[in-house]
C-alpha positions in Angstrom: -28.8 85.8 -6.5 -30.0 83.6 -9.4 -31.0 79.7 -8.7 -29.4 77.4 -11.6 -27.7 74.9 -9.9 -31.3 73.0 -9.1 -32.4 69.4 -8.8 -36.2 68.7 -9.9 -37.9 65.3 -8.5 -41.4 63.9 -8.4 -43.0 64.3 -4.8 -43.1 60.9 -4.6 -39.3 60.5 -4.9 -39.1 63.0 -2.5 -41.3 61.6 0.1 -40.8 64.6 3.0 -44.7 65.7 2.6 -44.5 67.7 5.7 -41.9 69.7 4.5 -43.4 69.8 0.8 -46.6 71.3 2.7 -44.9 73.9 4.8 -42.9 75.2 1.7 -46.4 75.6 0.2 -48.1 77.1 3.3 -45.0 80.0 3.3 -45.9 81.2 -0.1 -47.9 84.2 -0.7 -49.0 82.5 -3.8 -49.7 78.9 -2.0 -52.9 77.3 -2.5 -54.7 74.5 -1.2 -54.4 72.5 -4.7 -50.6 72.7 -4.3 -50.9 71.2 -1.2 -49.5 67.4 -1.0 -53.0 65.8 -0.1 -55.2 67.5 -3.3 -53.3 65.4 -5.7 -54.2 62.5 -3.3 -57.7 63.4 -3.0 -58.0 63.5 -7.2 -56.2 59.9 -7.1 -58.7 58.8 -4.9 -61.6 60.0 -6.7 -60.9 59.7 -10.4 -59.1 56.4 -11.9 -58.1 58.1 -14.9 -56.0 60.9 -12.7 -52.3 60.5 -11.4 -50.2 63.1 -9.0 -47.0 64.1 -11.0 -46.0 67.0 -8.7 -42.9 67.8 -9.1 -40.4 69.7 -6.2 -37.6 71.8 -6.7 -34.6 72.3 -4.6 -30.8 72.9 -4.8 -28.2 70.4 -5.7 -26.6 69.4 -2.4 -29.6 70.4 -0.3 -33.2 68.7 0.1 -35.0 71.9 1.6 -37.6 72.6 -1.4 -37.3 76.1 -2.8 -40.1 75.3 -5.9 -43.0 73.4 -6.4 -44.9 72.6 -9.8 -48.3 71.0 -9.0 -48.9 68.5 -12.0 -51.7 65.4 -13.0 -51.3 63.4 -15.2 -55.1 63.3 -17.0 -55.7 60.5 -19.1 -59.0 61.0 -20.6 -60.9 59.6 -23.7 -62.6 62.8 -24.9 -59.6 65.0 -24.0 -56.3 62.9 -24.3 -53.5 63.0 -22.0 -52.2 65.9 -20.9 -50.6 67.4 -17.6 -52.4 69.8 -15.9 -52.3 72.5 -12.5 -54.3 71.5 -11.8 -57.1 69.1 -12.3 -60.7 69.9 -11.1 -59.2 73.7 -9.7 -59.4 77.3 -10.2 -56.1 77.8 -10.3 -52.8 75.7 -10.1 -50.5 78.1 -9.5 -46.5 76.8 -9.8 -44.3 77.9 -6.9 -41.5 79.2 -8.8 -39.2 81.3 -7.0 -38.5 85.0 -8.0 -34.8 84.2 -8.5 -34.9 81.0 -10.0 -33.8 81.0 -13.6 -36.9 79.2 -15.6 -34.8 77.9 -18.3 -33.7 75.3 -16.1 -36.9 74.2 -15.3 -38.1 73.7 -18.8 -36.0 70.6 -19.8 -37.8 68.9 -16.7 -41.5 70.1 -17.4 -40.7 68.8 -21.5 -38.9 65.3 -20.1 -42.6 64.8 -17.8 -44.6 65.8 -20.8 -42.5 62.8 -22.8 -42.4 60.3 -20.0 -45.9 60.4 -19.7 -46.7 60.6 -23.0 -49.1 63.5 -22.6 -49.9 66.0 -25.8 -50.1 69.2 -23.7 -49.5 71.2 -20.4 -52.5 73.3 -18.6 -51.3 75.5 -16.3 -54.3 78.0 -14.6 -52.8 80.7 -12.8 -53.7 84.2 -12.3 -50.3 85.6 -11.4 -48.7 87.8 -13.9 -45.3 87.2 -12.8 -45.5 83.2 -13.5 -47.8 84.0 -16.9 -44.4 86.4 -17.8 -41.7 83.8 -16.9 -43.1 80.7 -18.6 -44.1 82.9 -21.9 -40.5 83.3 -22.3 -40.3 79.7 -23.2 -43.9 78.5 -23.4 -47.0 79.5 -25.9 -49.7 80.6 -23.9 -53.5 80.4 -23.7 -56.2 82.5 -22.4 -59.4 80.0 -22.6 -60.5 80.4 -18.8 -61.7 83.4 -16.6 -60.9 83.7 -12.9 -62.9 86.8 -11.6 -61.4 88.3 -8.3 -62.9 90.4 -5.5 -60.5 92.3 -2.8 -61.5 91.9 0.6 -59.0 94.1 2.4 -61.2 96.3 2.9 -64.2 97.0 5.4 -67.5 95.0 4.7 -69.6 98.2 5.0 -66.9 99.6 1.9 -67.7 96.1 0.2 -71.2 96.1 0.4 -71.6 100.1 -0.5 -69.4 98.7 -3.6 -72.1 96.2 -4.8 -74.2 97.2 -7.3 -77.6 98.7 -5.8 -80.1 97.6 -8.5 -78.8 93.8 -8.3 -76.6 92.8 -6.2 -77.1 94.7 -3.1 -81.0 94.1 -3.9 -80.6 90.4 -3.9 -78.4 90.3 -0.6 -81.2 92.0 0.8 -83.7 90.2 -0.1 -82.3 86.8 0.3 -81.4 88.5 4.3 -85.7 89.8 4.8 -86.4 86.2 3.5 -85.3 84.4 6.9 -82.4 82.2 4.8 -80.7 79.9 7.4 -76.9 79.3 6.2 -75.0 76.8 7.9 -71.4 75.3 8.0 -72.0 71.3 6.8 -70.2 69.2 9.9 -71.8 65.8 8.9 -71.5 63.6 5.9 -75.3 64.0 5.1 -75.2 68.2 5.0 -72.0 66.9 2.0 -75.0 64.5 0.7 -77.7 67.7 0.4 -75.1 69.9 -1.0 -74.5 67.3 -3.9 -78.4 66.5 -4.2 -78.7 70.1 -5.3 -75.2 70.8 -6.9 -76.0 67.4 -9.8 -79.7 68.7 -9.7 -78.7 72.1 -11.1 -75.5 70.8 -13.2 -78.1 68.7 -15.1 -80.6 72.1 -15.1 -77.4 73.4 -17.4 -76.9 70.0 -19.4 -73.3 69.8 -17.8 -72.0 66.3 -16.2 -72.0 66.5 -12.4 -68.5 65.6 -11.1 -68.8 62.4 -8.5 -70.0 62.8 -5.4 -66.6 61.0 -4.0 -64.5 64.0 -5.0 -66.7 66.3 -2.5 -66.7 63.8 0.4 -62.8 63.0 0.3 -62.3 67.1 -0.3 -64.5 67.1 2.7 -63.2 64.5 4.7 -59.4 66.0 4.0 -59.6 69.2 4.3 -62.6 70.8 6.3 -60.8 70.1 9.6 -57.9 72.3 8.4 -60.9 74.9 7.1 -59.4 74.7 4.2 -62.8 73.2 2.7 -65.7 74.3 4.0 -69.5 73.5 2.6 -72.0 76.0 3.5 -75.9 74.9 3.5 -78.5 77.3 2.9 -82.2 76.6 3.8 -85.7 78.3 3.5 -88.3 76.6 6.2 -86.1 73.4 6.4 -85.7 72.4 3.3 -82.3 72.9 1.8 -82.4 75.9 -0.8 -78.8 76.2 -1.6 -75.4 75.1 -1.3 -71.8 76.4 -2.1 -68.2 74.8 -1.6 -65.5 77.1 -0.7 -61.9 76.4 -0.7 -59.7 78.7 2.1 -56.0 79.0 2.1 -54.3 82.2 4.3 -56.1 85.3 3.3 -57.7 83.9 0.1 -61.1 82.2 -0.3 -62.9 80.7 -3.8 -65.9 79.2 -4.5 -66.1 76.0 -5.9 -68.6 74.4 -6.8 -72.8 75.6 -6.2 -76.3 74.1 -6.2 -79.3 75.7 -6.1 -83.3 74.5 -6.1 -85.2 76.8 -8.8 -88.1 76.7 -6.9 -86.3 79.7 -4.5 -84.6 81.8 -7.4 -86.9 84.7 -6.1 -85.2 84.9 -2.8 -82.2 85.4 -4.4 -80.8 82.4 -2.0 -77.5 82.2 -3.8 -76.3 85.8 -3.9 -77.3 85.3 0.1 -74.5 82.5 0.5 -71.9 84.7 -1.6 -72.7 87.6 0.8 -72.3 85.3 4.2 -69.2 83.4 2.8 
């Protein structure tokens, strides 16, 4: 049976997180930006970013049946705009299968007015959302989001890789002795940034603060829904990668490498050991 009869809110007006988050976590397509805390952790880290998450649930009833993860990005080189979501992948809205999207329109335009933002960024890789909101909404294509399936066995995975490169590089990264380890202390979060703002400057891109890694750190990495992954070559740090992990779905984030191993291949290593 169709939704239509729906009341749409801010998160903050709402206020039940816990139950926000567990509406999230029973989503095949939940994610750890939908989560309650990553809009949190982008207000903590960036002045010129606000949460406008928005949750969805009947008239008459507070249990949420839709979420629409949403910033507010106030930027001088980009304007304001709305985005799902800032500083991710993906920002995936949790709209049910049966909800009619017509009624959620009027409340995504009213946000884009209220905050006075020129355009809405929505990253998602699901065709069934992409489908829904074209009905009402002109979309882009202006970002990639490559995807590997892992439901299979890692012998099928690895016979899968390409044997001149990738399975090569794997290889050789292994015969080199690479040490890869989980980051449990705030100074393995400090070496990953040393090298992650050492090779964003290599590519004359801006490195993003080191605050945003130690609150995403600090949040989620006892959940494992964050976890840094340190890769050295006779003690000295090689190579570092940020994952984020949500049920049976993993991404990488963010990497750093030193140049001076490129020939052990030390970064398709950490791809391979993820």
């Amino acid at each position: 049976m169709t939704i239509s009869n729906i009341k749409i809110i801010s998160s903050i007006d709402y206020g039940d997180y816990g139950e926000y988050d567990r509406f999230v976590h029973s989503q095949a397509q939940g994610w750890v930006t939908a989560l309650s805390s990553w809009g949190k952790v982008l207000e903590k880290s960036f002045r010129h970013i606000q949460d406008k998450s928005l949750v969805i649930h009947e008239n008459g009833d507070s249990k949420v049946v839709g979420v629409i993860p949403l910033c507010l990005v106030n930027s001088h080189l980009t304007g304001r705009r709305l985005v799902s979501m800032p500083f991710a992948t993906l920002g995936t809205p949790l709209i049910p299968d049966n909800l009619d999207i017509n009624t959620i329109i009027p409340y995504i335009e009213k946000s884009l007015q209220s905050c006075r933002a020129s355009r809405l960024e929505i990253r998602t890789s699901f065709s069934g959302i992409s489908e829904k909101l074209s009905r009402r909404i002109t979309l882009g294509s202006i970002f990639k989001c490559h995807q590997l399936d892992l439901n299979r066995p890692v012998e099928q995975i690895y016979q899968n890789l390409h044997r001149s490169y990738l399975r090569r590089y794997v290889n050789r990264a292994t015969d080199a002795g690479v040490v890869i380890r989980v980051a449990d202390k705030i100074v393995d979060i400090q070496s990953f940034y040393r090298l992650y703002s050492m090779t964003r400057k290599r590519l004359l891109l801006p490195a993003i603060p080191i605050s945003f890694f130690t609150n995403i750190w600090e949040t989620f990495a006892p959940q494992k829904n964050a976890i840094f992954l340190n890769a050295e070559m006779n003690g000295r740090p090689a190579a570092a990668i940020m994952l984020l992990a949500f049920g049976n779905r993993v991404s990488a984030v963010a990497l750093g490498w030193d140049p001076n191993f490129s020939k052990e291949h030390i970064v398709a290593g950490l791809y391979w050991k993820r």
